[in-house]
PyMOL Python script that loads the backbone (N, CA, C, O; Angstrom):
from pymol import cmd

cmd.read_pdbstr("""\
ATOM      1  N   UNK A   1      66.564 105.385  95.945  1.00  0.00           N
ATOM      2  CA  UNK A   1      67.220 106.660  95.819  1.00  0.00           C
ATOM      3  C   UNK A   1      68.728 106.432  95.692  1.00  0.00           C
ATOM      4  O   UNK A   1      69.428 105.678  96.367  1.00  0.00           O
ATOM      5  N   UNK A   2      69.077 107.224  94.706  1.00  0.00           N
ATOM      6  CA  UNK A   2      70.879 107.296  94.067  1.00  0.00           C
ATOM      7  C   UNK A   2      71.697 107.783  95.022  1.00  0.00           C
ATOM      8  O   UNK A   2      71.305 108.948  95.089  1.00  0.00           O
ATOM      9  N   UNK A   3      72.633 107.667  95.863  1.00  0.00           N
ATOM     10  CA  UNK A   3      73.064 109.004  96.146  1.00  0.00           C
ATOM     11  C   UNK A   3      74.928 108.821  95.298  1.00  0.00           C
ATOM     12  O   UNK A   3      75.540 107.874  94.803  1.00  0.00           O
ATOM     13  N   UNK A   4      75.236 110.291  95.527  1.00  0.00           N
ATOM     14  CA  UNK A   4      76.404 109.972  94.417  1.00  0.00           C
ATOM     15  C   UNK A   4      77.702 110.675  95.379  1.00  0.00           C
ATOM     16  O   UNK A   4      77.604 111.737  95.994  1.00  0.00           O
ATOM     17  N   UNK A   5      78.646 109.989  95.339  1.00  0.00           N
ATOM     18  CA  UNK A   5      79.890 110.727  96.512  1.00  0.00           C
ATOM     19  C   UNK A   5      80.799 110.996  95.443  1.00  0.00           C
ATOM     20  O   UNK A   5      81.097 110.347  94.440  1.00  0.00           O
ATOM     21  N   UNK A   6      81.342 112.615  96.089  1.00  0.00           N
ATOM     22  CA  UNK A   6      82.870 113.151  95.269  1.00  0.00           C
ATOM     23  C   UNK A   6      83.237 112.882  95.876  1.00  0.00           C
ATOM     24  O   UNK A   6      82.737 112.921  97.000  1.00  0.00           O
ATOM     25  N   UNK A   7      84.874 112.198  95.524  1.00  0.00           N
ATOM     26  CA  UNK A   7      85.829 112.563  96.333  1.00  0.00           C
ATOM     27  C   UNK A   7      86.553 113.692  95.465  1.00  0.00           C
ATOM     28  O   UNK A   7      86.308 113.930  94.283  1.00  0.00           O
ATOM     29  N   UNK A   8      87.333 114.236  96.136  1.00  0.00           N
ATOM     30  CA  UNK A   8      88.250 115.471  96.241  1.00  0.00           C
ATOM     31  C   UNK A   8      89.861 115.003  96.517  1.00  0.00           C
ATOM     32  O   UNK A   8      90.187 114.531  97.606  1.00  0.00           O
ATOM     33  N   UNK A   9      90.753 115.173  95.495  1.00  0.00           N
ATOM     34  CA  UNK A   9      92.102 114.388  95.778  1.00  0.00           C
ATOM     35  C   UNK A   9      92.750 115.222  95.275  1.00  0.00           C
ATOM     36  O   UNK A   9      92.765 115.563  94.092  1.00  0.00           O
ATOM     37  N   UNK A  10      93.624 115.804  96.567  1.00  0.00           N
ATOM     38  CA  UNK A  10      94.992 117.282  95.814  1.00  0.00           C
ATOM     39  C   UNK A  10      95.844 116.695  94.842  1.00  0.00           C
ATOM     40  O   UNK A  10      96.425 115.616  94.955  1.00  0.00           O
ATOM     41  N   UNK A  11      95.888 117.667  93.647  1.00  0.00           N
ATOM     42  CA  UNK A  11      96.661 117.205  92.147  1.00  0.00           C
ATOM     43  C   UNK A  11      97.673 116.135  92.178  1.00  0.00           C
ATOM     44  O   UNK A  11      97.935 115.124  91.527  1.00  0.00           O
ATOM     45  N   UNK A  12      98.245 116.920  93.444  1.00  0.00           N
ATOM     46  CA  UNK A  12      99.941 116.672  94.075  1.00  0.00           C
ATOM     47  C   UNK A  12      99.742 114.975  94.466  1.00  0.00           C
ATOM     48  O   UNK A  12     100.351 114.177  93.754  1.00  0.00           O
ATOM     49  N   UNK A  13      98.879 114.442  95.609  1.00  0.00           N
ATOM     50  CA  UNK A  13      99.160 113.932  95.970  1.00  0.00           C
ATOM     51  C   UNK A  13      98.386 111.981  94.594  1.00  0.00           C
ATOM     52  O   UNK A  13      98.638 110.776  94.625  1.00  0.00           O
ATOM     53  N   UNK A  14      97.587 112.782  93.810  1.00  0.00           N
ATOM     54  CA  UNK A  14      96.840 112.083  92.858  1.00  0.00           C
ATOM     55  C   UNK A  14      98.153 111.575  92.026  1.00  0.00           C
ATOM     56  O   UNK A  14      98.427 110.422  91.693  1.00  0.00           O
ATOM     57  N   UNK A  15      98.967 112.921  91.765  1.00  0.00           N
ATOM     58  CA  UNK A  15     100.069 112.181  90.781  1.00  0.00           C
ATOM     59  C   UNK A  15     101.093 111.491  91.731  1.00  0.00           C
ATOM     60  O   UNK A  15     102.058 111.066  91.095  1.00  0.00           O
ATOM     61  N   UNK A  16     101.159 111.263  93.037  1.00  0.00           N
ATOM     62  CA  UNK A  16     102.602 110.692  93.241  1.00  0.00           C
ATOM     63  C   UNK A  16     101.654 109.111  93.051  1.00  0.00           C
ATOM     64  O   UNK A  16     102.110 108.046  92.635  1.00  0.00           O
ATOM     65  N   UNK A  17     100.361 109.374  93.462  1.00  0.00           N
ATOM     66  CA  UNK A  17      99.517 107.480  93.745  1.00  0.00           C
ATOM     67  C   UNK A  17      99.862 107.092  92.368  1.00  0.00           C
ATOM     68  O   UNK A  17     100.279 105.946  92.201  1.00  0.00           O
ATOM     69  N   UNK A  18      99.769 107.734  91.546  1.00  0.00           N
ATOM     70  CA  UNK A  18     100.044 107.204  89.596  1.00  0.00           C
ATOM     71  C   UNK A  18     100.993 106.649  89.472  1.00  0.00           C
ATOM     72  O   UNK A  18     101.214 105.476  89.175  1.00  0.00           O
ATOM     73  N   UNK A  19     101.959 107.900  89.813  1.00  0.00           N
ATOM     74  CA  UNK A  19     103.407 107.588  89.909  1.00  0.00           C
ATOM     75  C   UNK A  19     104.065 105.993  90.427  1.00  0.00           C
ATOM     76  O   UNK A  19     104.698 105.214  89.714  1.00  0.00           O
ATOM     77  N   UNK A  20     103.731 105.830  91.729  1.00  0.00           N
ATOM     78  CA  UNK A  20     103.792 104.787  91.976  1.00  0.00           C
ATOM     79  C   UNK A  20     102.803 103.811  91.778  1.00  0.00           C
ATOM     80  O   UNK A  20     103.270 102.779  92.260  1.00  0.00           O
ATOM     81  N   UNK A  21     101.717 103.592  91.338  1.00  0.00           N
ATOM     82  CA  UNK A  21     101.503 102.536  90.768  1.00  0.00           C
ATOM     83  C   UNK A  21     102.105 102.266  89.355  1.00  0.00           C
ATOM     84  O   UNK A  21     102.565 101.154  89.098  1.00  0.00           O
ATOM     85  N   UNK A  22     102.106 103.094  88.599  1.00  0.00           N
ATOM     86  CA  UNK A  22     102.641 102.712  87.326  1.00  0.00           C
ATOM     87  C   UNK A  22     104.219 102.580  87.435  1.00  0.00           C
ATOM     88  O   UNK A  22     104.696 102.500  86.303  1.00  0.00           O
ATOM     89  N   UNK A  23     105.040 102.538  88.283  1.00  0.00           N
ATOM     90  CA  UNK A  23     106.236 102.242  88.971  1.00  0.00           C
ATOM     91  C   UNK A  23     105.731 100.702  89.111  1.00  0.00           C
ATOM     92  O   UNK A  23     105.632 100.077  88.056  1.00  0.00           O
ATOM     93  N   UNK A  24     105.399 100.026  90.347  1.00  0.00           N
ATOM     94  CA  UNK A  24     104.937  98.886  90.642  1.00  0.00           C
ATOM     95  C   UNK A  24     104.678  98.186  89.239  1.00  0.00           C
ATOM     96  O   UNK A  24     105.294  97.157  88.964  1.00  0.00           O
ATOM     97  N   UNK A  25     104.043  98.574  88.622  1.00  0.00           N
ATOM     98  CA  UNK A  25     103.645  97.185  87.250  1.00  0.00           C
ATOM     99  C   UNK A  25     104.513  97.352  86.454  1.00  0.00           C
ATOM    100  O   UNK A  25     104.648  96.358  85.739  1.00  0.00           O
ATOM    101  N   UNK A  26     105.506  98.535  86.117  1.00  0.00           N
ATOM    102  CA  UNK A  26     106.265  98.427  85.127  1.00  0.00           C
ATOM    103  C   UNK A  26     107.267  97.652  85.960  1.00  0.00           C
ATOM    104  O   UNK A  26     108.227  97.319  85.264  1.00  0.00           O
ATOM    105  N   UNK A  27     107.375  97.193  87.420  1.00  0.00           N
ATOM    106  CA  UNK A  27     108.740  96.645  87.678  1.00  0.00           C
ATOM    107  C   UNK A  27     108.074  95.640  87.712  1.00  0.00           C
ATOM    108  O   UNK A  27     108.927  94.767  87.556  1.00  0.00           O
ATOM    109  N   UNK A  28     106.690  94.921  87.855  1.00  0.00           N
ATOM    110  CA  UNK A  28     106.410  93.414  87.368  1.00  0.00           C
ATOM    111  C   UNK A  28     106.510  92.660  86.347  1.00  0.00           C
ATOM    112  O   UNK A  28     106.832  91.483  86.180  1.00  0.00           O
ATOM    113  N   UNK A  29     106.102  93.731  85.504  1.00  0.00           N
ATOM    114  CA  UNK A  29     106.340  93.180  84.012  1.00  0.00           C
ATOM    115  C   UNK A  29     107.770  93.072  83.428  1.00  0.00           C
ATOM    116  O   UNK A  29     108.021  92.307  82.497  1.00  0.00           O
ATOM    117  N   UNK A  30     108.815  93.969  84.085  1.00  0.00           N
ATOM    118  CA  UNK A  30     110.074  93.908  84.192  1.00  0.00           C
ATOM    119  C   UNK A  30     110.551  92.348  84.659  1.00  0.00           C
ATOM    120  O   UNK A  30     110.991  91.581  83.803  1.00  0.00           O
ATOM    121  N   UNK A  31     110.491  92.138  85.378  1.00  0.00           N
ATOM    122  CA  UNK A  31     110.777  91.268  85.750  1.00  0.00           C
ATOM    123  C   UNK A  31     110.011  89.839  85.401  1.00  0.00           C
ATOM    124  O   UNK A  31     110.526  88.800  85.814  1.00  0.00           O
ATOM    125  N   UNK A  32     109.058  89.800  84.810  1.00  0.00           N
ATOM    126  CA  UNK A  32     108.021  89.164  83.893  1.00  0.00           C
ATOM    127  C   UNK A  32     109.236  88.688  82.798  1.00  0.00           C
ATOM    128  O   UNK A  32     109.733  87.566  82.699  1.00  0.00           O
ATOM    129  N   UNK A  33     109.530  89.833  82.059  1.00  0.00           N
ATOM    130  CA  UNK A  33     110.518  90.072  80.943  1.00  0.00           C
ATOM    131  C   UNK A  33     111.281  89.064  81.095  1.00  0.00           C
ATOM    132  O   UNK A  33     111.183  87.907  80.686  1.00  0.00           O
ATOM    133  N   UNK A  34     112.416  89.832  82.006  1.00  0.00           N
ATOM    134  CA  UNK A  34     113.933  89.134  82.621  1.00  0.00           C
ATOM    135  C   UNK A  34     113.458  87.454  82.479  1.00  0.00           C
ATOM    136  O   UNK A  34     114.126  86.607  81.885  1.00  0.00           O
ATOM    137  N   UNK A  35     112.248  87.226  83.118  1.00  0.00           N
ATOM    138  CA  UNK A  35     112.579  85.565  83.652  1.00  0.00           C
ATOM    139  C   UNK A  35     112.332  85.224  81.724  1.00  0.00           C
ATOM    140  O   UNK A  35     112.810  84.182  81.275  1.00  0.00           O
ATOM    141  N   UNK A  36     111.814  85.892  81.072  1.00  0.00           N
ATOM    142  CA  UNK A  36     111.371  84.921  80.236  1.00  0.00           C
ATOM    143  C   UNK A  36     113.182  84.941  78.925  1.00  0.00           C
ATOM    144  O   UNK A  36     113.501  84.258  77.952  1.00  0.00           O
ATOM    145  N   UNK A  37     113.733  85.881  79.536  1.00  0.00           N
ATOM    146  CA  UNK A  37     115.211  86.069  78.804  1.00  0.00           C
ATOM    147  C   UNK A  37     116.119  85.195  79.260  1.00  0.00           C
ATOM    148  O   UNK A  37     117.255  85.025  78.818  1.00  0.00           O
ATOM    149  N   UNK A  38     115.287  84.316  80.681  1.00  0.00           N
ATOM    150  CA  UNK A  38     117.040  83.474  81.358  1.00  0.00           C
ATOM    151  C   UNK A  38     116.953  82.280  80.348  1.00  0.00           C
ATOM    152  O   UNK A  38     115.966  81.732  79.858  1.00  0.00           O
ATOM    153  N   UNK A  39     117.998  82.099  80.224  1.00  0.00           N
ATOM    154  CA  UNK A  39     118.539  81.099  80.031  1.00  0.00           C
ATOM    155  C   UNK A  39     118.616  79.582  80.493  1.00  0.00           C
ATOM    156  O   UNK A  39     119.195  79.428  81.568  1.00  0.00           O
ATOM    157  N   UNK A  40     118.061  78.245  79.776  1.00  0.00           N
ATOM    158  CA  UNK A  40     118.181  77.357  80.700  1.00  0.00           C
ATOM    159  C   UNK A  40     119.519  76.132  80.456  1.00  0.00           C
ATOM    160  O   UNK A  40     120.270  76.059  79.483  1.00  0.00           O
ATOM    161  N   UNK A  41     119.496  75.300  81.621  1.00  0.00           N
ATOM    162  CA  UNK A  41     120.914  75.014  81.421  1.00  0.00           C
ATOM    163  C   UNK A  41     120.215  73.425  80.497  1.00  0.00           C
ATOM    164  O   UNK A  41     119.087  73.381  80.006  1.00  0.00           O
ATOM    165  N   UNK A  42     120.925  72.621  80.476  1.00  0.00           N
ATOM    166  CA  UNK A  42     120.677  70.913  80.039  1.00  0.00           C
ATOM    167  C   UNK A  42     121.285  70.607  81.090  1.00  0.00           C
ATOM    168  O   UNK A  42     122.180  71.278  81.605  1.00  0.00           O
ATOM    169  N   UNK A  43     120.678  69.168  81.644  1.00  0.00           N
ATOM    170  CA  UNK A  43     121.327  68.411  82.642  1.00  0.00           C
ATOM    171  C   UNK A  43     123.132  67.833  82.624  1.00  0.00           C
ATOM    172  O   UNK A  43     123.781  67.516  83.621  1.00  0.00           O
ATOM    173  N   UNK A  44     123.562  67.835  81.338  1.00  0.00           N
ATOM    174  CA  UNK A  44     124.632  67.855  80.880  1.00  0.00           C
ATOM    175  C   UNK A  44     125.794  69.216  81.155  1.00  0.00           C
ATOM    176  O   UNK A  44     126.998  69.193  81.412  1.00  0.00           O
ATOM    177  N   UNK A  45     124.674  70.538  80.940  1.00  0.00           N
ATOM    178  CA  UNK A  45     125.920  71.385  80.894  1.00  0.00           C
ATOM    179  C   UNK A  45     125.588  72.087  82.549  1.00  0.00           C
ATOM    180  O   UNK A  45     126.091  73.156  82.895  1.00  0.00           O
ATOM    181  N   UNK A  46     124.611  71.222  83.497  1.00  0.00           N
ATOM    182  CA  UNK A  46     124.368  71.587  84.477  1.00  0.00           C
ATOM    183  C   UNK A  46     125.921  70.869  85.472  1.00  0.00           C
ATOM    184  O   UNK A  46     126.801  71.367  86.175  1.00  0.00           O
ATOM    185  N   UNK A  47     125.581  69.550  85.027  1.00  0.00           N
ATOM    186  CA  UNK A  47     126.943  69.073  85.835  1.00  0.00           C
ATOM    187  C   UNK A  47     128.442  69.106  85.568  1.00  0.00           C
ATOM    188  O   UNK A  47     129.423  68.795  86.242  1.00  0.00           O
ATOM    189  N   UNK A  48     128.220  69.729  84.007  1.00  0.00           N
ATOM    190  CA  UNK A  48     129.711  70.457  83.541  1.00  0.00           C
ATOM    191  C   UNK A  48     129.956  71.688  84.859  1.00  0.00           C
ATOM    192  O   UNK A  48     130.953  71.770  85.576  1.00  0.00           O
ATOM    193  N   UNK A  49     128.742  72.556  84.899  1.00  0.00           N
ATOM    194  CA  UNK A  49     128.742  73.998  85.806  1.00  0.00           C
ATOM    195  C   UNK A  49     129.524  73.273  86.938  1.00  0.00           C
ATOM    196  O   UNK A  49     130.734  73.045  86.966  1.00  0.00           O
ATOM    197  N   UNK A  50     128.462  72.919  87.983  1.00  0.00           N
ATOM    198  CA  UNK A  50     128.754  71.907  89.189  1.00  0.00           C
ATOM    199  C   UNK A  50     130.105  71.287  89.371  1.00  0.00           C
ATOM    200  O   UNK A  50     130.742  71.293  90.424  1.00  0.00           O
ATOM    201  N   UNK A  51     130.517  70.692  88.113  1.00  0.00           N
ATOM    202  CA  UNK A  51     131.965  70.173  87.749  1.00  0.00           C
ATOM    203  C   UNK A  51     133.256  71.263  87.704  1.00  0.00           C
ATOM    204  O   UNK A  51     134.449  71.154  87.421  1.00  0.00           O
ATOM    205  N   UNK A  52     132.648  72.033  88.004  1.00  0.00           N
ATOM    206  CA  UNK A  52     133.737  73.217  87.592  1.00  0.00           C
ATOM    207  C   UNK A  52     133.828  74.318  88.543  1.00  0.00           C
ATOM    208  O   UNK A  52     134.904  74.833  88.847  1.00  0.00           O
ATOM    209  N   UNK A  53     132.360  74.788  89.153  1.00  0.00           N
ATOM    210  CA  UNK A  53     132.411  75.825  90.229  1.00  0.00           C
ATOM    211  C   UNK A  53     132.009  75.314  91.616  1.00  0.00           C
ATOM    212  O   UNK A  53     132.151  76.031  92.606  1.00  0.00           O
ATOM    213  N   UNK A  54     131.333  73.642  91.714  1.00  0.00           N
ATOM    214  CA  UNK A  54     130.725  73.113  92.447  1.00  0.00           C
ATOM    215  C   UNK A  54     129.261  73.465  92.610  1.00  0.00           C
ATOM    216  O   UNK A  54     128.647  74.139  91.782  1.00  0.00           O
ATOM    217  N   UNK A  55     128.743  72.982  93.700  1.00  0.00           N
ATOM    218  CA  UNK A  55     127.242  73.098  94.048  1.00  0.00           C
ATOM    219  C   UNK A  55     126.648  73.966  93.998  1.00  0.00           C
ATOM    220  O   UNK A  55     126.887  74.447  95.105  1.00  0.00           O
ATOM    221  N   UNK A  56     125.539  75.063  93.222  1.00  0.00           N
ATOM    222  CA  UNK A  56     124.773  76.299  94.437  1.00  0.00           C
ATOM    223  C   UNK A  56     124.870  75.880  95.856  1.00  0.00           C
ATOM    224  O   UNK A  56     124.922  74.705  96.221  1.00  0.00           O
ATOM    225  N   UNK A  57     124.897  77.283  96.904  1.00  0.00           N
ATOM    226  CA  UNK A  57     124.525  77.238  97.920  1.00  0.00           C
ATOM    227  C   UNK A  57     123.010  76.596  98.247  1.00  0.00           C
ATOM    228  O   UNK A  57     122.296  76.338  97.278  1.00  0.00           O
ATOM    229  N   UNK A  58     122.655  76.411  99.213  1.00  0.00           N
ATOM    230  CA  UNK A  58     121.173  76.152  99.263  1.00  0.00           C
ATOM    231  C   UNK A  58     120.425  77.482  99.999  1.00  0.00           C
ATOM    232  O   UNK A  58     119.218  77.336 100.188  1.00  0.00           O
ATOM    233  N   UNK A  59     121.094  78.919 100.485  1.00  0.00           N
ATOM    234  CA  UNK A  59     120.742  79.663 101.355  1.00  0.00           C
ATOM    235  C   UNK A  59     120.056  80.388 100.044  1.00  0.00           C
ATOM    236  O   UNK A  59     120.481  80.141  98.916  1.00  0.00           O
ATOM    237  N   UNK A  60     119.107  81.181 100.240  1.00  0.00           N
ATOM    238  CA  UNK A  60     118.695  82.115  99.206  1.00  0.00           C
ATOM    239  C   UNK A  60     118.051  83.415  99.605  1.00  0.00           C
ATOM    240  O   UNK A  60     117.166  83.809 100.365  1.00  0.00           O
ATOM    241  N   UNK A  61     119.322  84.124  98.318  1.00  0.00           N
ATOM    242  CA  UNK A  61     119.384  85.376  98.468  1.00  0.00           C
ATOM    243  C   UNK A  61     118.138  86.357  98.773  1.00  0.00           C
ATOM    244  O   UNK A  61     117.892  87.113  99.712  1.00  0.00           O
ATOM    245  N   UNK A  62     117.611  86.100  97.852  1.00  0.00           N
ATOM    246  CA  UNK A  62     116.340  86.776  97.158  1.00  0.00           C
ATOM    247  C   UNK A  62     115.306  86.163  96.114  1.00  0.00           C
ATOM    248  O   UNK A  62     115.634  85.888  94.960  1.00  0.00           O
ATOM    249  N   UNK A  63     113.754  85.935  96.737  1.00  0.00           N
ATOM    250  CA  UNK A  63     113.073  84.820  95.950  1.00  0.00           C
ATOM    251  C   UNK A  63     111.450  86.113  96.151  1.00  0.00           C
ATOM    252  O   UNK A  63     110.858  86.761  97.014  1.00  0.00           O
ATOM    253  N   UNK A  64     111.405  85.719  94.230  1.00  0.00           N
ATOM    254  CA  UNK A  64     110.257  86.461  94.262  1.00  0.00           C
ATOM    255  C   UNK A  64     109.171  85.117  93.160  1.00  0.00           C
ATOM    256  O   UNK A  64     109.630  84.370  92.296  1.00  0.00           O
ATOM    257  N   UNK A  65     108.189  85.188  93.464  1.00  0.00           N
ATOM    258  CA  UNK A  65     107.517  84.316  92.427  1.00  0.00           C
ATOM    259  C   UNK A  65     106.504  85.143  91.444  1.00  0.00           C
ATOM    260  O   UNK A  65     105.599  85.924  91.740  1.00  0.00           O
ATOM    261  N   UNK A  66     106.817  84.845  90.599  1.00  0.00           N
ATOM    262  CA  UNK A  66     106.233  85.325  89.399  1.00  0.00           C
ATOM    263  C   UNK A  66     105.632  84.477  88.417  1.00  0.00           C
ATOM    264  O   UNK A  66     106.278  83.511  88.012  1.00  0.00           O
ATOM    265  N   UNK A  67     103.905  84.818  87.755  1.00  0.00           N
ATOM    266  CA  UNK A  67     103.289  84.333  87.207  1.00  0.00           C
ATOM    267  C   UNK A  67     103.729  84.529  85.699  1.00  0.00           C
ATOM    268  O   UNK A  67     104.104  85.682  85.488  1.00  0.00           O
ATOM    269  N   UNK A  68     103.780  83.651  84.541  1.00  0.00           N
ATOM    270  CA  UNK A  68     104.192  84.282  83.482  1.00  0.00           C
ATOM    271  C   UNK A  68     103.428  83.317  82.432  1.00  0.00           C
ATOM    272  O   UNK A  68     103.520  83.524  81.223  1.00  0.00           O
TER     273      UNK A  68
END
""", "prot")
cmd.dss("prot")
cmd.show_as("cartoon", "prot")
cmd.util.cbc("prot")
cmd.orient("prot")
């Protein structure tokens, strides 16, 4: 025997769950984007950088990992 469940979800609160999910993936793929726009350095114009502004810090700001 089948049995079959409604759910029942107020308009209101159906569109904010949309809302924010389709928020969430458009800022993954955003950022999907971005990494694939950086720029990379050569080991050459890495120690020109280094040569000029010194080391990165090693503390970090903000680290997200992303599959791409």
């Amino acid at each position: 025997m089948k049995y079959m469940i409604t759910l029942t979800i107020p308009k209101k609160e159906l569109k904010t769950v949309v809302k924010e999910s389709v928020r969430e993936v458009f800022e993954q793929e955003l950022m999907k984007f971005r990494a694939l726009l950086l720029l990379s350095a050569s080991q050459k114009e890495q120690k020109d950088i280094e040569k000029c502004y010194g080391k990165p810090v090693r503390r970090v700001a903000k680290s997200i990992e992303i599959k791409i």
